[in-house]
C-alpha atoms as a printed R data frame, in Angstrom:
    type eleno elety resid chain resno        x       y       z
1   ATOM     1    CA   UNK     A     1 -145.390 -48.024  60.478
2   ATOM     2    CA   UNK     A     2 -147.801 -49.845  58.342
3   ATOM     3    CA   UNK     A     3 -151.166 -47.766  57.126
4   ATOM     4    CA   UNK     A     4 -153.065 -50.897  57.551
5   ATOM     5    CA   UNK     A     5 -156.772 -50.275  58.895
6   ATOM     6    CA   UNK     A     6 -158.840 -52.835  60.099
7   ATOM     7    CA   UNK     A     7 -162.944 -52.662  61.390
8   ATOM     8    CA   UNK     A     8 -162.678 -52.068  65.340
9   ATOM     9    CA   UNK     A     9 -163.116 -55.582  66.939
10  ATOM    10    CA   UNK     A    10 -164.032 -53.881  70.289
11  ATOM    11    CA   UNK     A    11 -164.196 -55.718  73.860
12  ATOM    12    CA   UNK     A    12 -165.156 -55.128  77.393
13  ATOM    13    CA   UNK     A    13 -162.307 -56.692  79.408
14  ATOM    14    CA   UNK     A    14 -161.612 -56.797  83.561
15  ATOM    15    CA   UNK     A    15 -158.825 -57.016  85.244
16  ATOM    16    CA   UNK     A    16 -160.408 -59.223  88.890
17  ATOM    17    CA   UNK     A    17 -158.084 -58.308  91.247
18  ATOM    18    CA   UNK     A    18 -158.355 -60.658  94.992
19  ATOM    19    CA   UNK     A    19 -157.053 -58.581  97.841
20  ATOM    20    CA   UNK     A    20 -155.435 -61.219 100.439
21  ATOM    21    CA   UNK     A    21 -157.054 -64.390 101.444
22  ATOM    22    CA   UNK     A    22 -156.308 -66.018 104.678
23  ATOM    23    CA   UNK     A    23 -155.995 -69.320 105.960
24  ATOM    24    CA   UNK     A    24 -158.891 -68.805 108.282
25  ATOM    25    CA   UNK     A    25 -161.218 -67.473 105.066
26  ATOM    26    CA   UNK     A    26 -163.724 -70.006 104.203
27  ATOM    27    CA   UNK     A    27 -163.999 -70.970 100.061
28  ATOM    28    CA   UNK     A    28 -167.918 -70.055 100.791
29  ATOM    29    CA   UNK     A    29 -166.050 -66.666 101.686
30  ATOM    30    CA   UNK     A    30 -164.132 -66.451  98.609
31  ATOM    31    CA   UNK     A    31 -166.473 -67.267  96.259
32  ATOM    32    CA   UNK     A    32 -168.932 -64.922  97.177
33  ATOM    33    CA   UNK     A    33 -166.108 -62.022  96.972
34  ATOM    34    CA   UNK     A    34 -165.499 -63.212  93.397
35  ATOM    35    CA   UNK     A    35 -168.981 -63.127  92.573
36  ATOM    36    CA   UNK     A    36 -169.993 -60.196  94.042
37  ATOM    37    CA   UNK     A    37 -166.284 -58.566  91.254
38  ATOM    38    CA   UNK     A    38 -168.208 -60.613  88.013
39  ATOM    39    CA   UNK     A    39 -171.696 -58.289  89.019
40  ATOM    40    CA   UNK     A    40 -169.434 -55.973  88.820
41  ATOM    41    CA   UNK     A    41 -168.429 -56.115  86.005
42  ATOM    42    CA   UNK     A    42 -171.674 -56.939  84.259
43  ATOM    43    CA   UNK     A    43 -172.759 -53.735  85.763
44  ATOM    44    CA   UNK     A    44 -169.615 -52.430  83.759
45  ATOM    45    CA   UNK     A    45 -170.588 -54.486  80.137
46  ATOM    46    CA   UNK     A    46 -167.577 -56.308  80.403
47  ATOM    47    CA   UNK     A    47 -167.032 -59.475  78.778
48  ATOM    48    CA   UNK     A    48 -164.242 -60.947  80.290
49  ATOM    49    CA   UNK     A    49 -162.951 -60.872  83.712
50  ATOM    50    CA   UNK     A    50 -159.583 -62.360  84.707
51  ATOM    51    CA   UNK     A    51 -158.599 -63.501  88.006
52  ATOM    52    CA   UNK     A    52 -155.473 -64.232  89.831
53  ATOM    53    CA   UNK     A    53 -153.448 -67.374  89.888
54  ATOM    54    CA   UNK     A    54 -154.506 -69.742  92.823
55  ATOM    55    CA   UNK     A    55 -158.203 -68.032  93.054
56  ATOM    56    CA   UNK     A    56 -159.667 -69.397  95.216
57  ATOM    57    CA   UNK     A    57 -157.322 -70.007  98.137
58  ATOM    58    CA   UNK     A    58 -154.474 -68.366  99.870
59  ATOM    59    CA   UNK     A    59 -151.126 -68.961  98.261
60  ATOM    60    CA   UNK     A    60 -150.222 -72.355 100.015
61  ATOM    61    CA   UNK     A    61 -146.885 -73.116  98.440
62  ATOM    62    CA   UNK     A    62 -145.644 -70.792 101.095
63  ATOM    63    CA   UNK     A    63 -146.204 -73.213 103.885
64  ATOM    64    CA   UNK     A    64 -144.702 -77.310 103.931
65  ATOM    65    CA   UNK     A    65 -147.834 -78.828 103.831
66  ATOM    66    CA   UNK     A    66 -148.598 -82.652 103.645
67  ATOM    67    CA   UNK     A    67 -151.776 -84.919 104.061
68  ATOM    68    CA   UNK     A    68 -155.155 -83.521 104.710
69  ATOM    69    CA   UNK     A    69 -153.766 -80.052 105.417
70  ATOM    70    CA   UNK     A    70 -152.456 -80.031 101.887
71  ATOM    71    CA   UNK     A    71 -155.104 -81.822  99.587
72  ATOM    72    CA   UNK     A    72 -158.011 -79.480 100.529
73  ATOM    73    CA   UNK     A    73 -156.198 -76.769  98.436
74  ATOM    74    CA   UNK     A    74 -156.566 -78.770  95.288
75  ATOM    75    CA   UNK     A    75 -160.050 -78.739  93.145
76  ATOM    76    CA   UNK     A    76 -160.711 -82.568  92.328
77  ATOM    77    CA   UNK     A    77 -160.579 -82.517  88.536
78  ATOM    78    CA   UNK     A    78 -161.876 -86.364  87.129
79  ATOM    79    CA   UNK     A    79 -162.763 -87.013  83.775
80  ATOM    80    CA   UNK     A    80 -164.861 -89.573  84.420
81  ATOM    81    CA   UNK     A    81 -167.374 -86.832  86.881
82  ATOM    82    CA   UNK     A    82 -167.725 -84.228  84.748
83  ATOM    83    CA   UNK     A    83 -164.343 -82.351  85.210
84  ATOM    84    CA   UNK     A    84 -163.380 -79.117  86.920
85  ATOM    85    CA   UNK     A    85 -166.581 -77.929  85.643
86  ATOM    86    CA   UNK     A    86 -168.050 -79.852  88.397
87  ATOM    87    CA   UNK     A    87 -165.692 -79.273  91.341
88  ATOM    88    CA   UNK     A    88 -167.635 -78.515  94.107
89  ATOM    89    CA   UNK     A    89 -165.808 -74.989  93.985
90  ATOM    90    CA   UNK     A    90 -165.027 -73.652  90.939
91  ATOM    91    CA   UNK     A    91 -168.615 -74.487  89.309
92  ATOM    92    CA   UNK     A    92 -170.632 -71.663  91.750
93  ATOM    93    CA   UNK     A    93 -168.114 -69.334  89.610
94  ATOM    94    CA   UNK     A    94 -168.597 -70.783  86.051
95  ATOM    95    CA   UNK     A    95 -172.499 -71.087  86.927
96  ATOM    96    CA   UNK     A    96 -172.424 -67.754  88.031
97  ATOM    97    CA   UNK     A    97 -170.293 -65.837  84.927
98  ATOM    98    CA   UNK     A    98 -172.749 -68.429  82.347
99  ATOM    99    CA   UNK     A    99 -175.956 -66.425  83.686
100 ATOM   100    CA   UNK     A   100 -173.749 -63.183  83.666
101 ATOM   101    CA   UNK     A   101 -173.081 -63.376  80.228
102 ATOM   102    CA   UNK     A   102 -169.431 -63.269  80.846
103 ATOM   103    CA   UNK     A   103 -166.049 -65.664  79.878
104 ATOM   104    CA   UNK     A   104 -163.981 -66.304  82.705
105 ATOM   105    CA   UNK     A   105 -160.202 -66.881  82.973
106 ATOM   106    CA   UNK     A   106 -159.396 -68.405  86.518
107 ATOM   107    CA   UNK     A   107 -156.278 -69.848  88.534
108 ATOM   108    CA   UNK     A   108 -156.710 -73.140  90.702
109 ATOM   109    CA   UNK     A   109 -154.982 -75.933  92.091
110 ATOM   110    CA   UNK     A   110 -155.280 -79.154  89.664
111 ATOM   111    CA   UNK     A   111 -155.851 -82.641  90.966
112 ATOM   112    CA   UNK     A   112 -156.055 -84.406  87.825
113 ATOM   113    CA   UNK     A   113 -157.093 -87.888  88.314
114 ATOM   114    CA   UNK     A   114 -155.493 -90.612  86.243
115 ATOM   115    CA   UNK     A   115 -157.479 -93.794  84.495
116 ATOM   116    CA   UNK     A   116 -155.705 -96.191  87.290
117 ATOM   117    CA   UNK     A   117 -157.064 -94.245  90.190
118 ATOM   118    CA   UNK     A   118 -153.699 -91.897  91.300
119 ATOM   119    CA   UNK     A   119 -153.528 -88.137  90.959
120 ATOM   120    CA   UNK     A   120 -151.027 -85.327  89.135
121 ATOM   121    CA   UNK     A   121 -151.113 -81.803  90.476
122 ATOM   122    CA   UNK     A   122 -150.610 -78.976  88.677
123 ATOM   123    CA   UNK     A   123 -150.801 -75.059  88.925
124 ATOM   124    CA   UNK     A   124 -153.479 -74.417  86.377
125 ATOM   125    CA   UNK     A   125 -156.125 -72.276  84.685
126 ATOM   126    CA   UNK     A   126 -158.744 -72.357  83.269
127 ATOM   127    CA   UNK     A   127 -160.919 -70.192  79.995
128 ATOM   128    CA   UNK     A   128 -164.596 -70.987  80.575
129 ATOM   129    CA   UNK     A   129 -166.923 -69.737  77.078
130 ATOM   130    CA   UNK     A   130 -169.897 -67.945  78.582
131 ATOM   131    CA   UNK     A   131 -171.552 -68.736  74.934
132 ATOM   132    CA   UNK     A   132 -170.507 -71.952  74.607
133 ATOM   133    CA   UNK     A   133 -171.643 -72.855  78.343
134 ATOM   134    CA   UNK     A   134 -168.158 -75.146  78.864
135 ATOM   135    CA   UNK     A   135 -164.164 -74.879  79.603
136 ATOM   136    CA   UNK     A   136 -162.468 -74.117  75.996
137 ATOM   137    CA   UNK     A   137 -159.004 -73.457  77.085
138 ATOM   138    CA   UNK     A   138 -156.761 -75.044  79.731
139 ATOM   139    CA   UNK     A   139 -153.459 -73.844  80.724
140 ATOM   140    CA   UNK     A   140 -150.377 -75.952  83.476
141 ATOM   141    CA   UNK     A   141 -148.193 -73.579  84.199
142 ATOM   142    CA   UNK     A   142 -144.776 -74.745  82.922
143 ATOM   143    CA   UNK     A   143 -142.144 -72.273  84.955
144 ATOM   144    CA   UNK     A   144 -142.750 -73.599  88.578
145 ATOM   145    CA   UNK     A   145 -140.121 -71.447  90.973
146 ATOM   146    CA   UNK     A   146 -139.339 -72.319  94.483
147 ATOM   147    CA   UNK     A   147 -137.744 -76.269  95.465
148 ATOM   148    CA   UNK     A   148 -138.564 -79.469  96.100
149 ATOM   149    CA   UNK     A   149 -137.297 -79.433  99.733
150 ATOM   150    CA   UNK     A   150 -138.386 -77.113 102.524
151 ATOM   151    CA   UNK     A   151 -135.819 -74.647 103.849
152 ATOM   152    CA   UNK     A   152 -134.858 -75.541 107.272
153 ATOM   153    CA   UNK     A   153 -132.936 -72.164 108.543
154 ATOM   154    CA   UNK     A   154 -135.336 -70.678 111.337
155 ATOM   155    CA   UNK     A   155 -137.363 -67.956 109.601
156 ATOM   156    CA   UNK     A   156 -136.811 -69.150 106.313
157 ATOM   157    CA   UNK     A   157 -139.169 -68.199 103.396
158 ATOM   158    CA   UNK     A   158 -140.610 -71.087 101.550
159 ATOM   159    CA   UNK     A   159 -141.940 -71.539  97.598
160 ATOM   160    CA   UNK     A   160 -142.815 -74.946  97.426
161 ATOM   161    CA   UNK     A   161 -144.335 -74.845  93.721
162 ATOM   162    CA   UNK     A   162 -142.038 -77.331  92.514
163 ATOM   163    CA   UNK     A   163 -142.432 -80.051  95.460
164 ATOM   164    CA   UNK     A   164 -146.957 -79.457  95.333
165 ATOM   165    CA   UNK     A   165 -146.994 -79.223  91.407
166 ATOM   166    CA   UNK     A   166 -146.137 -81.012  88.572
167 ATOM   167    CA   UNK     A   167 -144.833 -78.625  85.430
168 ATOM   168    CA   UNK     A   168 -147.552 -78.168  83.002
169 ATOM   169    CA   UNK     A   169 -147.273 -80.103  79.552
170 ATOM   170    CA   UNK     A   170 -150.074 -78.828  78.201
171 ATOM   171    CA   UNK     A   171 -147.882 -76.291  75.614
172 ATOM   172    CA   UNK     A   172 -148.857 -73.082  75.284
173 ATOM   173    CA   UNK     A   173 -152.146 -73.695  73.338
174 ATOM   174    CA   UNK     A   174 -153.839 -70.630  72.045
175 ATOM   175    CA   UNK     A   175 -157.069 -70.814  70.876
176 ATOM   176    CA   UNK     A   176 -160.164 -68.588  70.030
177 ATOM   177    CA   UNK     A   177 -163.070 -67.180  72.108
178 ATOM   178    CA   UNK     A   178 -166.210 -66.863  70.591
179 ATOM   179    CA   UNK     A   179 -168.941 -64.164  71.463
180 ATOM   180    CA   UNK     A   180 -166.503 -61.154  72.443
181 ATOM   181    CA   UNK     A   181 -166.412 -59.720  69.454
182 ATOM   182    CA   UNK     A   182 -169.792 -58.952  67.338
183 ATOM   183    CA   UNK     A   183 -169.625 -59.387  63.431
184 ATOM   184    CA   UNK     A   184 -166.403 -61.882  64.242
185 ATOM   185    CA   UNK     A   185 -165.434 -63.113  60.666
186 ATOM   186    CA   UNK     A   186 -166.348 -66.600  60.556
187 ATOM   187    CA   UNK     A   187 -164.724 -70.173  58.591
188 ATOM   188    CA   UNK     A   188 -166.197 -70.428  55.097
189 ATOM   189    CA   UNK     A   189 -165.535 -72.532  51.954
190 ATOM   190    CA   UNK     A   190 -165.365 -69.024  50.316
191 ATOM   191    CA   UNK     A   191 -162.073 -68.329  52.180
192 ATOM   192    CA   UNK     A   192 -158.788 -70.121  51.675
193 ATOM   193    CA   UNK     A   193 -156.689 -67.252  51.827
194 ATOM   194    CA   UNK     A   194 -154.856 -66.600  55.643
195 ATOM   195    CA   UNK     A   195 -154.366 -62.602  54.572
196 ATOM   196    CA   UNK     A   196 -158.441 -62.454  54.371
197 ATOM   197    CA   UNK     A   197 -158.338 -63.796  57.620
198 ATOM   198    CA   UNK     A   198 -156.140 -61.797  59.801
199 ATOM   199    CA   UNK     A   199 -157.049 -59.401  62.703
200 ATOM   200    CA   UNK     A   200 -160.771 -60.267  61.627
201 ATOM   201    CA   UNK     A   201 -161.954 -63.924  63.261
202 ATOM   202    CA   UNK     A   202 -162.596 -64.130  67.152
203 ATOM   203    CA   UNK     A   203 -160.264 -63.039  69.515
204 ATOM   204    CA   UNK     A   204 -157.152 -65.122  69.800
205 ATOM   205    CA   UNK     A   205 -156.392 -65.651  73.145
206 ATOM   206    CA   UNK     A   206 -153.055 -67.406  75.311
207 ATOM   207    CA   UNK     A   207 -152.886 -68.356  79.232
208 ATOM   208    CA   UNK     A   208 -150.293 -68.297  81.350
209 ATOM   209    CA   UNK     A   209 -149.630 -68.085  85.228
210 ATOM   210    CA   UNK     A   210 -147.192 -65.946  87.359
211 ATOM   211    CA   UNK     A   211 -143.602 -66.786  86.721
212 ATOM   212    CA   UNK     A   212 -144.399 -67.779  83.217
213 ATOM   213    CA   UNK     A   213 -144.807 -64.152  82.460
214 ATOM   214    CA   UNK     A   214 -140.995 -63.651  83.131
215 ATOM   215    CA   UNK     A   215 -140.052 -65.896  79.867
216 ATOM   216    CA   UNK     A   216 -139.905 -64.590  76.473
217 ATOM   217    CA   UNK     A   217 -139.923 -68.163  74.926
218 ATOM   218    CA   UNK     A   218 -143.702 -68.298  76.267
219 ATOM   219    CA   UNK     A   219 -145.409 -65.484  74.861
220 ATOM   220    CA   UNK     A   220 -143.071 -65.980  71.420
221 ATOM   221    CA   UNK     A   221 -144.893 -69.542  70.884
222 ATOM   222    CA   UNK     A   222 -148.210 -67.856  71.644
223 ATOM   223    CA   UNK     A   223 -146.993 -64.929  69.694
224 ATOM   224    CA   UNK     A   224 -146.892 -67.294  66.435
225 ATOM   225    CA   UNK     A   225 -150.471 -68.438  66.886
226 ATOM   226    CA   UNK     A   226 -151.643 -64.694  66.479
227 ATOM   227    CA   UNK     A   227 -151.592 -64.170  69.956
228 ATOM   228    CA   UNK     A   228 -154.257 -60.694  70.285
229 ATOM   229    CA   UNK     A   229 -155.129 -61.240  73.994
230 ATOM   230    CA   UNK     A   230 -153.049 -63.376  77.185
231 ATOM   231    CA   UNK     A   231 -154.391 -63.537  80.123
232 ATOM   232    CA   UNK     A   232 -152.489 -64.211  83.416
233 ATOM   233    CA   UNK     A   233 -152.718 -63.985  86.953
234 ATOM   234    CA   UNK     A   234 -150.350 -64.164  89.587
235 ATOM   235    CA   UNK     A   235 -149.323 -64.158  93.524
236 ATOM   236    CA   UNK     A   236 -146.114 -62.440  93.450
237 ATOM   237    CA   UNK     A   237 -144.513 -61.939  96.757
238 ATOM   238    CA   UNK     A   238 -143.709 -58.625  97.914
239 ATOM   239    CA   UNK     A   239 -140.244 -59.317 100.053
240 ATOM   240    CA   UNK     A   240 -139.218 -62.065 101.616
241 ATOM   241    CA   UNK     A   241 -139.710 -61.560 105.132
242 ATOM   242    CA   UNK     A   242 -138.045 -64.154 107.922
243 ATOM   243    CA   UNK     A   243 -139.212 -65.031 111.605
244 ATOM   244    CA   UNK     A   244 -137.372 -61.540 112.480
245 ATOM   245    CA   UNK     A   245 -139.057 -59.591 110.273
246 ATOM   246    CA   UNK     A   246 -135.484 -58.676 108.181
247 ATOM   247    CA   UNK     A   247 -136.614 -58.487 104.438
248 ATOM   248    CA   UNK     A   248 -134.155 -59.238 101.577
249 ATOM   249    CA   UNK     A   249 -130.535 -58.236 102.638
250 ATOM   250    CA   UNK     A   250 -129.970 -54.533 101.070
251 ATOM   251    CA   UNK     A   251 -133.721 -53.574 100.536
252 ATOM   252    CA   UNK     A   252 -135.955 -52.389 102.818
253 ATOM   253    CA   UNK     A   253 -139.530 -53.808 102.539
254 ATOM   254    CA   UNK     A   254 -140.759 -50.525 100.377
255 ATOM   255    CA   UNK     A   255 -137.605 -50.848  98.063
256 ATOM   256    CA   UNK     A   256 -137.749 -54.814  97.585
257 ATOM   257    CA   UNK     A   257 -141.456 -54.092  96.801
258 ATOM   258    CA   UNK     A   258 -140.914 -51.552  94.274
259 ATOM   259    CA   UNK     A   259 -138.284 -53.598  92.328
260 ATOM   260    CA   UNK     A   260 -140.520 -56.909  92.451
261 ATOM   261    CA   UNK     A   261 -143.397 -54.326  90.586
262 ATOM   262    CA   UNK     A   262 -141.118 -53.132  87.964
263 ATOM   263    CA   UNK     A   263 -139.921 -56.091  87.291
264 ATOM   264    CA   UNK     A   264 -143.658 -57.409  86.544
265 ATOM   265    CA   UNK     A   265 -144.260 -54.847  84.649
266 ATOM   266    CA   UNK     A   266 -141.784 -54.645  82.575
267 ATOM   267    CA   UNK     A   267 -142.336 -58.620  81.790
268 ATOM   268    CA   UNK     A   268 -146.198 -57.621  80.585
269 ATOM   269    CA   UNK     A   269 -145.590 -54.355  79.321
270 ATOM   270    CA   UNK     A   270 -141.967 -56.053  76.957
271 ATOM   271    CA   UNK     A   271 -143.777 -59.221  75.822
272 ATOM   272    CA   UNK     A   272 -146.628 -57.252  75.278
273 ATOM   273    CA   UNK     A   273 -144.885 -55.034  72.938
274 ATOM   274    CA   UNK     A   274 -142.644 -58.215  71.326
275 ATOM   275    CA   UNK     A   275 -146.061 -59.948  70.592
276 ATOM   276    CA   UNK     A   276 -148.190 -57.182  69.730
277 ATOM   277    CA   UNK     A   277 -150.978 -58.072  71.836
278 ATOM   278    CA   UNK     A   278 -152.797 -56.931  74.520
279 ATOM   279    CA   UNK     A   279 -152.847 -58.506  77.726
280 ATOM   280    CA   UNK     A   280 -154.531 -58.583  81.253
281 ATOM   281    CA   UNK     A   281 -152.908 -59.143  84.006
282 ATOM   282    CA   UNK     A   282 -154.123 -60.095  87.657
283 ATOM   283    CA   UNK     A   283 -152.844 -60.281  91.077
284 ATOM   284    CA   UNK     A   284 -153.936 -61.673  94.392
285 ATOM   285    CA   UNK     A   285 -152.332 -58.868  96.345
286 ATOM   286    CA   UNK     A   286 -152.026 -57.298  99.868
287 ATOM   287    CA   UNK     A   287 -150.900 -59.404 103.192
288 ATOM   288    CA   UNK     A   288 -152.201 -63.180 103.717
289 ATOM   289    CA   UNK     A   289 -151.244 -63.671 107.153
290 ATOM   290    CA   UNK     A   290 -148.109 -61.478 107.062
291 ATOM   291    CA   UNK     A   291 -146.973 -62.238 103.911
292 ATOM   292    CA   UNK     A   292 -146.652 -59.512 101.574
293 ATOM   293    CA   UNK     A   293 -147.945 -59.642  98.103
294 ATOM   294    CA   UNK     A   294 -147.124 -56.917  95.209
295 ATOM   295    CA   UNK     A   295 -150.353 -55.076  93.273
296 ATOM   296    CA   UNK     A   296 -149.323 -53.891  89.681
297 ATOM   297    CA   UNK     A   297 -152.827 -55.652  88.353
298 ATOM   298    CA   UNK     A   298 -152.610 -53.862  84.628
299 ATOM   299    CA   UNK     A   299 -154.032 -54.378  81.646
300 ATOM   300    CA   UNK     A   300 -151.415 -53.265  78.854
301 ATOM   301    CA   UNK     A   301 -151.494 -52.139  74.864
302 ATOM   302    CA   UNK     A   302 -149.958 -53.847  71.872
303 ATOM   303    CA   UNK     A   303 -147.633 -50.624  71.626
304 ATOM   304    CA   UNK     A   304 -146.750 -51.251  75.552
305 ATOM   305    CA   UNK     A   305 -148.378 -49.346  77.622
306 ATOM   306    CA   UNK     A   306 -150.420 -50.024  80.679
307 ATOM   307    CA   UNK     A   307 -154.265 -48.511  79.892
308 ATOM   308    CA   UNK     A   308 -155.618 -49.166  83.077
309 ATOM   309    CA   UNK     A   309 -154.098 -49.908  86.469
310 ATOM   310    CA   UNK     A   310 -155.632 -51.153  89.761
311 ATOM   311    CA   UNK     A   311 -155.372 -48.414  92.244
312 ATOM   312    CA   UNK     A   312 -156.153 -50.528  96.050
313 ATOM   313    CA   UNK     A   313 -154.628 -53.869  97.401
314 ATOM   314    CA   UNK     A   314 -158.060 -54.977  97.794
315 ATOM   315    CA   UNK     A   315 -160.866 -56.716  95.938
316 ATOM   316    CA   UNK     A   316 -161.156 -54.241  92.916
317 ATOM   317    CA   UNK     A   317 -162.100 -54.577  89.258
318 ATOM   318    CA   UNK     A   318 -160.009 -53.043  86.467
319 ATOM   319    CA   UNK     A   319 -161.680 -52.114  83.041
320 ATOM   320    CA   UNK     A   320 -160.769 -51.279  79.927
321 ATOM   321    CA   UNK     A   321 -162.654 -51.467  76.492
322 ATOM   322    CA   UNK     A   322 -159.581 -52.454  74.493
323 ATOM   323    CA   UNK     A   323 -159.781 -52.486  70.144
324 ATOM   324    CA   UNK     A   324 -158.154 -55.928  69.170
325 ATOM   325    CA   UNK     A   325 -157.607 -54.342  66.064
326 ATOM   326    CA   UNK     A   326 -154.631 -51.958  67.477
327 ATOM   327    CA   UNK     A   327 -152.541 -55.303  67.503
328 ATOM   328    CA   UNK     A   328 -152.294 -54.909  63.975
329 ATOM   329    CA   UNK     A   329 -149.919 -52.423  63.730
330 ATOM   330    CA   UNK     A   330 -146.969 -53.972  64.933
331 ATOM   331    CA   UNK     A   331 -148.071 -57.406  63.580
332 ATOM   332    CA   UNK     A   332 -147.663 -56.163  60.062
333 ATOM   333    CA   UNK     A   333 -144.438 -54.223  60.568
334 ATOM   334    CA   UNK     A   334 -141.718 -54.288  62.875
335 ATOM   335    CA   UNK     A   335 -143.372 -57.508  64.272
336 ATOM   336    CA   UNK     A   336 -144.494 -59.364  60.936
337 ATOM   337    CA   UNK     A   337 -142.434 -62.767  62.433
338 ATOM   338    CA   UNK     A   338 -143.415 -63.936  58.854
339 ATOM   339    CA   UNK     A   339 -141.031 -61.192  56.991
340 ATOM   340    CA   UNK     A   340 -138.376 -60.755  59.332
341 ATOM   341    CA   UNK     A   341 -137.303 -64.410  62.068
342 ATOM   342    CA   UNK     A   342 -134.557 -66.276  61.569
343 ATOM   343    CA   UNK     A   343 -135.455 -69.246  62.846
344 ATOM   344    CA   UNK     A   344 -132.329 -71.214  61.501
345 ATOM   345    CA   UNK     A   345 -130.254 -68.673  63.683
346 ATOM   346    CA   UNK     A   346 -131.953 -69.599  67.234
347 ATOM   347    CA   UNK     A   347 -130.630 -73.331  67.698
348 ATOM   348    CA   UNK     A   348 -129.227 -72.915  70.984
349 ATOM   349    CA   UNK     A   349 -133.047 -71.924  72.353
350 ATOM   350    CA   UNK     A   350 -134.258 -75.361  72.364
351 ATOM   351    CA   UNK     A   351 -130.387 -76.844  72.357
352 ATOM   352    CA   UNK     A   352 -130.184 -75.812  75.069
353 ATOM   353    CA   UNK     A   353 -131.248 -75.246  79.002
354 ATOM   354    CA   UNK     A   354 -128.887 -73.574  80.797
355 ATOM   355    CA   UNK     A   355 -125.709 -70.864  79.771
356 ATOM   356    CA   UNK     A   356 -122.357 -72.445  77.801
357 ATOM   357    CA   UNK     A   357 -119.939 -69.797  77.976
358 ATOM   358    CA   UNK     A   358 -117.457 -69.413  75.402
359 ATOM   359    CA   UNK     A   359 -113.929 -71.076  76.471
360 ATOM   360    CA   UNK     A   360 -111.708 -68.622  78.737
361 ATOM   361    CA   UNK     A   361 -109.335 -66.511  76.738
C-alpha cells in the first residue's frame, strides 16, 4: 500500500433513515418527522444528513396510479417560480437544514415543467449547500426497474418506476460541497499542478438513487471525477408479497429479506471499495401498508467496511465522523485508474446493452 499521508479532512455525516410512511400520513406529517432527524443531528455536529429516495411520500410506484391520485406525489419543479427550492414541500426542509447549519441530500418525485407548458417526471434528488443557501447538485436516477404496464394476475406485485418516471439524463455529475471541510484547499493562480490538488479541495461528492447502486458503470464514472463521498437513498422492497400473502416462490419472508440486504450491501460496501470512497446510504424501511421494506441504512469505508449501521426500522439517525482523507489509500495504489485502466480494452461497455454470447461450439 502506498505511505501517502494527507492532513485529516474530517466530517460529521448522517445517515436519515424514514421508518414507513403510509398513504393515510399527511406531508405536514412527514416533514415534521424529518425535521425533528436534522435537530438531531445538529444536536450530533453533523454536517450532512442523507435521506431516502422518495422522502417525502410513501413509495407510490407500487400502486397503478393515474390522474389526481397520481400527480400529488410529484413536487412541482418550474424554472420560471423559483424551482424545487420553492415547492411548497421540499422548501420547509431546505429552510429548515439552512438555519441548521447543515447540507442536505434528499429523494423526491420530479415534475419538471417544460418552456411550452407540459411536464417530464423523474425519480430525483437533490444536494442543497447549507453555506451557499441554494441546490448545487441534482441527480435523475438513470436505472428505473419495474414496467411500463401494470401486472394483471390477482395479487400481483407492482414497480411501476418505468411507466411514472422518465430515466434521468442528467449523467452522473459529481461536483464539490463547500463548508464540510475547514481549511479546504482552495483554486489559486499559484496552483496549476492536479498532484497539489488531490485529496485536499472540498469534498467531492456523487448522487445516486436505489437501483442505481446495483451498477458498477455508475459509481466508475463518478469514480473518475475523484469520487470521496456518494450519497444514496433507497426503498428497497423486502419480498414480494401477493393478495395471499405467499412471498417469492422458495423463500420465506425472513430468507427473501435477508438475501435482498446482502445484496445491498454488498453493492455499497464493492463499489465502495472499487472507488475508494466513502459512502452513505439511506433507506425508507419497515411496512407501508403491508408492504415490506429492507433496513441495511450504512454508511461504509473506502477499504469496505460498514462504520456505522442503523439498528431500528424506524425514524433513526446514523452518524459517523468519517476522514475523507482515508480515500487516499486506495486512490494512489491498487485504485490509481490513472496508472493501471485499460480503457482501449472495455469497448463492449458502451457497445453494447445487453449479453452477445460467443457462437455455440
Amino acid at each position: 500500500m502506498s505511505s501517502v499521508k494527507l492532513a485529516p479532512r474530517l466530517v460529521t455525516v448522517a445517515a436519515c433513515q424514514l421508518g414507513p410512511i403510509h398513504l393515510s400520513d399527511s406531508r405536514q406529517d412527514v416533514l415534521k418527522r424529518m425535521c425533528l432527524l436534522l435537530d438531531q443531528c445538529a444536536k450530533e455536529g453533523v454536517k450532512l444528513a442523507v435521506f431516502p429516495e422518495l422522502a417525502f411520500t410513501t413509495f407510490f410506484p407500487r400502486y397503478f396510479l393515474e390522474g389526481k391520485n397520481l400527480d400529488q406525489y410529484f413536487e412541482i419543479e418550474n424554472p420560471s417560480e423559483g424551482g424545487i427550492e420553492q415547492s411548497a414541500n421540499v422548501k420547509p426542509l431546505l429552510d429548515h437544514a439552512k438555519s441548521l447549519g447543515i447540507d442536505v441530500y434528499v429523494g423526491y418525485a420530479e415534475r419538471s415543467i417544460q418552456s411550452d407548458g407540459s411536464h417530464i417526471d423523474y425519480n430525483s434528488s437533490l444536494y442543497y449547500s447549507s453555506q451557499e443557501g441554494k441546490v448545487i447538485g441534482k441527480y435523475r436516477k438513470v436505472h428505473l426497474p419495474g414496467s411500463v404496464e401494470p401486472h394483471t394476475e390477482p395479487g400481483s406485485f407492482q414497480q411501476l418506476e418505468k411507466r411514472y418516471f422518465r430515466n434521468g439524463d442528467l449523467g452522473f455529475p459529481a461536483f464539490r460541497a463547500p463548508g464540510l471541510v475547514n481549511g479546504a484547499l482552495k483554486k489559486s493562480r499559484d496552483i496549476s499542478d492536479a498532484s497539489q490538488t488531490a485529496g485536499k479541495g472540498d469534498p467531492i461528492i456523487g448522487m445516486l438513487i436505489c437501483n442505481d447502486r446495483r451498477w458498477a458503470e455508475a459509481w466508475r464514472v463518478y469514480g473518475l471525477q475523484g469520487l470521496e463521498l456518494m450519497c444514496c437513498g433507497y426503498n428497497t422492497t423486502a419480498f414480494r408479497s401477493t393478495s395471499t400473502g405467499h412471498p417469492v416462490p422458495g423463500l420465506s419472508p425472513e430468507a427473501a429479506e435477508e438475501e435482498m440486504t446482502f445484496h445491498h450491501k454488498l453493492s455499497c460496501q464493492g463499489n465502495s471499495y472499487m472507488n475508494a470512497c466513502f459512502s452513505i446510504n439511506v433507506a425508507k424501511t419497515g411496512s407501508e401498508d403491508g408492504h415490506p421494506l429492507i433496513g441495511g441504512t450504512i454508511i461504509v469505508h473506502p477499504l469496505g467496511h460498514i462504520i456505522k449501521e442503523a439498528k431500528t426500522k424506524e425514524d433513526e439517525i446514523v452518524v459517523a465522523t468519517i476522514d475523507l482523507a482515508d480515500c487516499r489509500q486506495l486512490k494512489t495504489s491498487v485504485f490509481a485508474f490513472e496508472k493501471h485502466r485499460k480503457p482501449e480494452s472495455y469497448h463492449s461497455i458502451i457497445e453494447r446493452t445487453g449479453p452477445i454470447e460467443p457462437e455455440l461450439l
